[in-house]
C-alpha positions as CSV (number, residue, x, y, z in Angstrom):
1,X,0.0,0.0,0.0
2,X,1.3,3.5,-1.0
3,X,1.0,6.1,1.5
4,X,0.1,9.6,0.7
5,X,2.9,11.7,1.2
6,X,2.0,14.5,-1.4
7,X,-1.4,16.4,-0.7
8,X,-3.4,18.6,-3.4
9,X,-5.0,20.6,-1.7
10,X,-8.0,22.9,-4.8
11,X,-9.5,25.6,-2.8
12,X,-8.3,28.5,-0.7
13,X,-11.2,28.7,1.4
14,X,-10.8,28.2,5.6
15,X,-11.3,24.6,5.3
16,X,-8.8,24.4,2.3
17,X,-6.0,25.8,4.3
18,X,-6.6,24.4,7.7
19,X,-6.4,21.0,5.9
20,X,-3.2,22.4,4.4
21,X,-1.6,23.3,7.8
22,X,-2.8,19.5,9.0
23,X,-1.5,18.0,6.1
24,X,1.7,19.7,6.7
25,X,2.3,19.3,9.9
26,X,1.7,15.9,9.7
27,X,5.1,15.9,6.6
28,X,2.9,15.9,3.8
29,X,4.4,18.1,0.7
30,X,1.0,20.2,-0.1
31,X,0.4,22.1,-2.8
32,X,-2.7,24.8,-2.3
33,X,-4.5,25.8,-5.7
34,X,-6.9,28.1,-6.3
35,X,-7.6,30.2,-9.6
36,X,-7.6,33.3,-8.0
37,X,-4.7,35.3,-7.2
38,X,-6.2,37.2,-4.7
39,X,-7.9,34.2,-2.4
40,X,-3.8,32.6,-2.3
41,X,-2.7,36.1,-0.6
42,X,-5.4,36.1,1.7
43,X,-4.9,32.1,2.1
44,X,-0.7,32.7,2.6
45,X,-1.5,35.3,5.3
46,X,-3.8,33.4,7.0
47,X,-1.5,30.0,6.8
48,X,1.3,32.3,8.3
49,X,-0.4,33.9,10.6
50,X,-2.1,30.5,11.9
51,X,1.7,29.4,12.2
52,X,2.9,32.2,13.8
53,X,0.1,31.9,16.8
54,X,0.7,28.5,17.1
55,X,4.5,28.4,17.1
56,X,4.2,31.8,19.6
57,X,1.9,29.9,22.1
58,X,3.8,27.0,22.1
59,X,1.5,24.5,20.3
60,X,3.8,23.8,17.8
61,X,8.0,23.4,18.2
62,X,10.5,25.4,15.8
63,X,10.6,22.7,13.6
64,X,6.9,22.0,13.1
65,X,6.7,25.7,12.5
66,X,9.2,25.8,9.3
67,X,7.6,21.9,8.4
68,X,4.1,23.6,8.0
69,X,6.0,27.0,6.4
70,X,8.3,24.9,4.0
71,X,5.6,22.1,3.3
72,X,2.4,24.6,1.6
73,X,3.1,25.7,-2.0
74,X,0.6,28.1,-3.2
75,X,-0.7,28.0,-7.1
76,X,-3.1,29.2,-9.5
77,X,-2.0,26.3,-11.8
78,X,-3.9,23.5,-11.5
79,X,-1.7,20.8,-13.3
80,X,1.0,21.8,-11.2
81,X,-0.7,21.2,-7.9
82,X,-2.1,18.0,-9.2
83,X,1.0,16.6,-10.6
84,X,2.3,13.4,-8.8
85,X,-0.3,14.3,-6.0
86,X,-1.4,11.0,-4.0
87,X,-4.8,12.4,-2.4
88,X,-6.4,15.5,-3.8
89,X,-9.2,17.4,-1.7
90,X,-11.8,19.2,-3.2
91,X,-12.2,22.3,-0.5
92,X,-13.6,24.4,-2.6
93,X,-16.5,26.9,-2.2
94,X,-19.3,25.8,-4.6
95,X,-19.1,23.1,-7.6
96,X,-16.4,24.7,-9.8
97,X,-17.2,22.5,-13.1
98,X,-14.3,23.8,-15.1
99,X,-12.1,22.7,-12.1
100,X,-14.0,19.0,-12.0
101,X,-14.0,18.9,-15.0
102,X,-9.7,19.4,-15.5
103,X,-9.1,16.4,-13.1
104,X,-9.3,13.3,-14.7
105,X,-6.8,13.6,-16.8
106,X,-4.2,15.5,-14.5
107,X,-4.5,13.0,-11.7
108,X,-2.1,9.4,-11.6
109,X,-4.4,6.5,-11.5
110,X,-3.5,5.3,-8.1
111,X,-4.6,9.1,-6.6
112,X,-7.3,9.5,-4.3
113,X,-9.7,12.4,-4.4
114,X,-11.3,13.6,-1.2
115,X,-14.6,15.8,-1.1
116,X,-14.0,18.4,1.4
117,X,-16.0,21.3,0.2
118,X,-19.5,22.1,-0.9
119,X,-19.2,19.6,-3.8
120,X,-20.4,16.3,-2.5
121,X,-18.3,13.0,-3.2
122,X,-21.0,11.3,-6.0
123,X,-20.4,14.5,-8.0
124,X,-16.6,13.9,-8.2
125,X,-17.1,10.7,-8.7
126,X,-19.0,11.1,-11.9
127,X,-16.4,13.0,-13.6
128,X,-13.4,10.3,-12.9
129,X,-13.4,6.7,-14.6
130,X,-12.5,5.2,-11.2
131,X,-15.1,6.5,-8.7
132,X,-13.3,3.7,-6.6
133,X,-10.8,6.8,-5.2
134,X,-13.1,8.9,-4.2
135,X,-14.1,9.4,-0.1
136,X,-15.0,12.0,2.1
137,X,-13.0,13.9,4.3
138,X,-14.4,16.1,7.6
139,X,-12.2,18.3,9.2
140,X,-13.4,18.1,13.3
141,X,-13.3,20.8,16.2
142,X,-11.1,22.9,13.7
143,X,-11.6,26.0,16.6
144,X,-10.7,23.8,19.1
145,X,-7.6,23.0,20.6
146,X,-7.0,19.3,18.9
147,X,-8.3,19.6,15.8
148,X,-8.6,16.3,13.3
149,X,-9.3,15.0,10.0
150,X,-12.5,12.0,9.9
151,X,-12.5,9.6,6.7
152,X,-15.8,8.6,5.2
153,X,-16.6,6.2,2.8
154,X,-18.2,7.3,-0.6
155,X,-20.6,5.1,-2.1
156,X,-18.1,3.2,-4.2
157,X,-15.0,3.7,-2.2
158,X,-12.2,0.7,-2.8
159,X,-10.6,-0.8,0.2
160,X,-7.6,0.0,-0.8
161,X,-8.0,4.1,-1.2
162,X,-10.2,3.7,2.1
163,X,-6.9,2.2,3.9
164,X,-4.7,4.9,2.8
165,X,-7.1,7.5,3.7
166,X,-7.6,6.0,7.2
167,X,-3.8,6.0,7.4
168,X,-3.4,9.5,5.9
169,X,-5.9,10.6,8.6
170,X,-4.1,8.9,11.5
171,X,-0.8,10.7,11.0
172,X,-2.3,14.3,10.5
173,X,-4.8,13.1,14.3
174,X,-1.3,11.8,15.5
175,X,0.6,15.1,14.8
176,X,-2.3,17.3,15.9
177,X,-2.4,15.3,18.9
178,X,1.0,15.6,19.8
179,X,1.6,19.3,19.4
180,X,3.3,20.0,22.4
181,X,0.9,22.1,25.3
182,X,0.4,26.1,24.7
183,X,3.0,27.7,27.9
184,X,0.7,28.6,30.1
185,X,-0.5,32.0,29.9
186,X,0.4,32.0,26.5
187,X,-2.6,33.3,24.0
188,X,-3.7,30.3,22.1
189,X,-5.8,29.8,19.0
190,X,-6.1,26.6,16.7
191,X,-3.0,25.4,14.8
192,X,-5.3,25.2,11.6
């Protein structure tokens, strides 16, 4: 089973880069894509910014700090956030058909697509000739102190896309989960 080390991440929004900052923390390479120019400043800004709170507080280390800094590329090109990524997450606002549409042929065959957004998991599945990859994803308690990722099956998920989610899933939880404590006293707001 191939584990999912590089992370496509189409869609600026909130949930787009928390899951970036999860994804990164937990050593995935991510690559965040959104057409617009505009939503990548405000999503940079708000990735660093995130970062910075965390790392000030004390809920990350030095090194998680630069991992999540060093780990998020931000792109208006789609091919080149797709290329040789192993799970891509839909995070985006509304059903983009001209991005939906663009996936099939960009993505390897063994990559998995995650619904994160607004678009729901049958609809990606209907524009890929393996609806076998695709799942859900659920980003939980994202305000809270210990955020995590959930996995859920789509209705044609494979077992073998499910297992490398579930793993995926576990080493973001398991990085999320071992951030060390905020100093006390320290102003604290969620890594994502």
């Amino acid at each position: 089973m191939f584990s999912i080390e590089t992370v496509a991440i189409l869609g600026a929004t909130e949930r787009g880069t928390s899951c970036a900052v999860l994804s990164a923390l937990a050593g995935c390479a991510v690559r965040l894509f959104d057409p617009s120019d505009a939503a990548l400043d405000r999503a940079f800004e708000a990735v660093r910014h995130r970062v910075e709170i965390a790392w000030s507080s004390g809920a990350i280390t030095r090194t998680e700090r630069q991992r999540i800094l060093d780990g998020v590329l931000f792109t208006p090109d789609l091919e080149e956030a797709l290329t040789g990524a192993d799970l891509a997450v839909d995070a985006l606002p509304a059903p983009a058909e001209e991005i939906l549409e663009r996936l099939a042929p960009l993505l390897r065959a063994t990559s998995a697509v995650a619904a994160a957004g607004e678009v729901a998991p049958e609809t990606i599945a209907a524009r890929l000739p393996q609806a076998g990859r695709v799942l859900s994803l659920r980003l939980v308690d994202v305000q809270g102190p210990v955020p995590r990722v959930e996995v859920q099956a789509a209705l044609d998920t494979s077992g073998h896309v499910l297992a490398r989610a579930f793993d995926f899933a576990e080493r973001v939880n398991v990085a999320a989960r071992t951030a060390p404590a905020p100093r006390r006293g320290a102003a604290m707001e969620a890594i994502p």
